[in-house]
C-alpha positions in Angstrom: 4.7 -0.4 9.8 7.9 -1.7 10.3 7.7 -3.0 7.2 7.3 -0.1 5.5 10.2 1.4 7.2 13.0 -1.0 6.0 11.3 -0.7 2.2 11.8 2.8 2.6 15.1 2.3 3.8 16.1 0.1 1.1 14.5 2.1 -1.4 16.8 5.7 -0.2 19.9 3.0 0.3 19.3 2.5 -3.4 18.5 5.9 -4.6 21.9 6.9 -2.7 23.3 4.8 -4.8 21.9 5.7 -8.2 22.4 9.3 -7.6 26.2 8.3 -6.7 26.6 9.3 -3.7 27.3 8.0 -0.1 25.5 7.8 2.9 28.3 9.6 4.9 27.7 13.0 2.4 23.7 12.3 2.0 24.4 12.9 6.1 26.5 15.8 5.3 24.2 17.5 3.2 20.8 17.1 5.6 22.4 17.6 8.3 21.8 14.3 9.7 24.5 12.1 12.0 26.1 9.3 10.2 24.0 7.4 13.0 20.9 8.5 12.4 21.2 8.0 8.4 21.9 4.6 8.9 18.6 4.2 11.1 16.9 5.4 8.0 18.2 3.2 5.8 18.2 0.0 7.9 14.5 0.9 8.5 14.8 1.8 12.1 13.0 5.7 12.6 9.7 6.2 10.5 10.2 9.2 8.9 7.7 12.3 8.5 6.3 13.0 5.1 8.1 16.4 5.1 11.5 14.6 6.0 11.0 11.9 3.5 10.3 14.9 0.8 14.2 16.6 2.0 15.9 13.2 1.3 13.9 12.7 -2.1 15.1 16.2 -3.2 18.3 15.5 -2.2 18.6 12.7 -4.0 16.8 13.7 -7.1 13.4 11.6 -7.1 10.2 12.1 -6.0 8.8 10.9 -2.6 6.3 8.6 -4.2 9.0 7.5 -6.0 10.7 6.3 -2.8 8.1 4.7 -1.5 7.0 3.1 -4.4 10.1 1.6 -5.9 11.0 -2.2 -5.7 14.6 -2.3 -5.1 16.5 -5.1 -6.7 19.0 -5.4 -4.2 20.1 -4.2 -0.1 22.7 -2.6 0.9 25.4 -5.1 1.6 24.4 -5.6 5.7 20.6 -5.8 4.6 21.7 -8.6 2.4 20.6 -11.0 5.2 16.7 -10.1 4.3 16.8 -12.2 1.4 17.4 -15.2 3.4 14.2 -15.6 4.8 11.2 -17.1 3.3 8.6 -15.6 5.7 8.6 -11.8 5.5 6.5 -12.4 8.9 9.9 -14.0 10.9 12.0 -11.5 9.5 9.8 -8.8 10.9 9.5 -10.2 14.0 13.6 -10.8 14.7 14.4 -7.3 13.4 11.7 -5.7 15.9 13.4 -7.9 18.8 17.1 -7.0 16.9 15.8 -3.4 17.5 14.4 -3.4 20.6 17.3 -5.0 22.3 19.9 -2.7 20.7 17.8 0.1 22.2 18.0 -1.5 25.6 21.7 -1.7 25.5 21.7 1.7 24.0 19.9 3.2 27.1 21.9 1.4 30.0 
C-alpha cells in the first residue's frame, strides 16, 4: 500500500509540474498546509478517492490518470528512489523513515 502512495505522490509531484504550478499554490488552492501537501507527494497519507478526484481537477487530469501514469522522473528529494535496486528495501526504509519521523513528531 505504501507503494501505491509514493506512485501516487510522484505521479501529482509530476502533474504539478506539467500544469506549471507549485506545490506551495496547489496548497493554496485546496486548502491544504504546505505540510500536509508534501505528505502527499512524498507518499506519506493515503488519500480518499474523493480527495484524489479534488487534486486531479485541480490539476487538470483525470484521477485514473494519476494513478495510472509512469512518471519519468521524482521530485528532486524523491531522487534518492532511483538508487535502489530492490523496490522491497526501499519500502521497508521509508516505512521505518516514516514511522520514526512520526515518533519524533509526537514527543
Amino acid at each position: 500500500m505504501a507503494n501505491l502512495c509514493r506512485k501516487i505522490g510522484v505521479n501529482i509531484y509530476t502533474f504539478i509540474q506539467k500544469a506549471g504550478t507549485t506545490p506551495e499554490r496547489l496548497a493554496e488552492d485546496l486548502n491544504y498546509s504546505l505540510k500536509d501537501m508534501w505528505s502527499v507527494i512524498e507518499g506519506k497519507i493515503m488519500l480518499p478517492p474523493v480527495e484524489l478526484e479534488r487534486i486531479a481537477n485541480a490539476l487538470g487530469t483525470s484521477k485514473d490518470e494519476m494513478v495510472r501514469y509512469n512518471a519519468d522522473r521524482l521530485a528532486p528529494n524523491l531522487a534518492f528512489m532511483n538508487e535502489f535496486s530492490n523496490p522491497d528495501h526501499l519500502d521497508k526504509i521509508l516505512d521505518l523513515m516514516d514511522e520514526y519521523i512520526e515518533i519524533k513528531e509526537a514527543i
